[in-house]
C-alpha positions as CSV (number, residue, x, y, z in Angstrom):
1,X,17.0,-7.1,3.4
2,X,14.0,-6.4,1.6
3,X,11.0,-7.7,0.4
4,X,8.4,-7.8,-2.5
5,X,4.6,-7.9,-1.1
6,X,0.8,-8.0,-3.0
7,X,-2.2,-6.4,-1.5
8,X,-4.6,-4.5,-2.7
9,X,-4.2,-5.8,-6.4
10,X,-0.6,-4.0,-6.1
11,X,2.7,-4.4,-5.8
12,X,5.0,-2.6,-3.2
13,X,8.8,-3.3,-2.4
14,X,9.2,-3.1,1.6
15,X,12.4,-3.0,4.2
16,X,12.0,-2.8,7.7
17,X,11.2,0.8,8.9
18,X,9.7,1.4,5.9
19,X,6.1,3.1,6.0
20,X,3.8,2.4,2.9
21,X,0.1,3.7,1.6
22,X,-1.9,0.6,0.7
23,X,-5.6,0.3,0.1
24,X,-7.6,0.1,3.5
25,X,-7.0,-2.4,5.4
26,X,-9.2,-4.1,8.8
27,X,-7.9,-2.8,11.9
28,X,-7.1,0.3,14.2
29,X,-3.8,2.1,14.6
30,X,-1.8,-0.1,16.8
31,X,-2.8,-3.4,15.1
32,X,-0.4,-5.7,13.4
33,X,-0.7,-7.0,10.3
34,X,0.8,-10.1,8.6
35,X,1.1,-10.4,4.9
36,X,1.1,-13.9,3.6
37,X,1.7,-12.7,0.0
38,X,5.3,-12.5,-0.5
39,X,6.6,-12.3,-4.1
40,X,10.5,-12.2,-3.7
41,X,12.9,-11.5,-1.0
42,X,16.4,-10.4,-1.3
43,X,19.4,-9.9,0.5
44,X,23.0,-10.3,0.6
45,X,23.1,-13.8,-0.5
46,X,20.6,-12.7,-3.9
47,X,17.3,-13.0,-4.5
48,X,14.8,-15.8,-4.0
49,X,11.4,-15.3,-5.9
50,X,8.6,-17.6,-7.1
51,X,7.9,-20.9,-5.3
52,X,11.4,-20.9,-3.4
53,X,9.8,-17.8,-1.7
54,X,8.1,-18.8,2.3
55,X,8.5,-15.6,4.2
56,X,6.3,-13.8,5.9
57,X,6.4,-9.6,6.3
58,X,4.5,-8.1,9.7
59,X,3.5,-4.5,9.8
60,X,2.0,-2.3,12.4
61,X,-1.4,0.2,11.3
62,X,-0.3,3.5,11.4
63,X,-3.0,5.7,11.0
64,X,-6.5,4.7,8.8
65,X,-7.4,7.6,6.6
66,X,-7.9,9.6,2.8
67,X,-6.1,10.0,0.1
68,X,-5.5,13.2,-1.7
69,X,-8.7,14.0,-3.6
70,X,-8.7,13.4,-7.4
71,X,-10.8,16.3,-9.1
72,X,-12.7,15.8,-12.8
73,X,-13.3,18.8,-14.0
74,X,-16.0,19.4,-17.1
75,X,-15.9,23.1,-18.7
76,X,-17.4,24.2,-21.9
77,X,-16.3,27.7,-22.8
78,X,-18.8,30.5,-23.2
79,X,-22.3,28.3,-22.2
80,X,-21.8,28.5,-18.5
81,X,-21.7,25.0,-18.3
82,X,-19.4,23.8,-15.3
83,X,-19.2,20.6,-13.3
84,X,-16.9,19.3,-10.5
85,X,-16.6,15.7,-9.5
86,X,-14.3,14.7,-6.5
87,X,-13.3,11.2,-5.3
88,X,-10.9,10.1,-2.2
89,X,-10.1,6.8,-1.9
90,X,-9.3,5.1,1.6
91,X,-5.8,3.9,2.5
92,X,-4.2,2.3,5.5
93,X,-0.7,3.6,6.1
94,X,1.0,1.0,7.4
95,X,4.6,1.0,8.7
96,X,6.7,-2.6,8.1
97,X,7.9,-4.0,11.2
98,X,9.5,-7.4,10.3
99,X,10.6,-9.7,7.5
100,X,10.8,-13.5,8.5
């Protein structure tokens, strides 16, 4: 069985055991989460999407943390002219405990 969720402005496709990055979530490691936002579901019988869709998917915080860091680099050969700018965005790892 599996599931499509929305959070963060994305879309991920989840099965139990399953651990995804999404963008930071409240809570500590240890905390459950619920997401309401279910998009489809499928399993043996098919797939039920849209409206016909009232499932809910629980997950438990895993760790609260960084991404890997994206780098812009700005180089002009020759002038000495050199500049580095870094960004790491915040995630909350979160592995899926349920599918109701």
């Amino acid at each position: 069985m599996y599931a499509v969720i929305k959070t963060g402005g994305k879309q991920y496709k989840v099965a139990v055991g399953d651990e995804i990055f999404v963008e930071k979530l409240e809570g500590e490691a240890g905390d459950t989460i619920t997401f309401d936002e279910v998009l489809a579901v499928g399993d043996d019988n098919g797939i039920k999407a849209g409206s016909d869709v009232a499932a809910k998917v629980t997950g438990e915080v895993v760790k609260q943390g960084k991404n890997k860091k994206i780098v812009v680099l700005k180089y002009k050969a020759k002038k000495g002219y050199r500049r580095k700018n870094g960004h790491r965005q915040p995630y909350t790892r979160v592995r899926i405990t349920g599918i109701a």
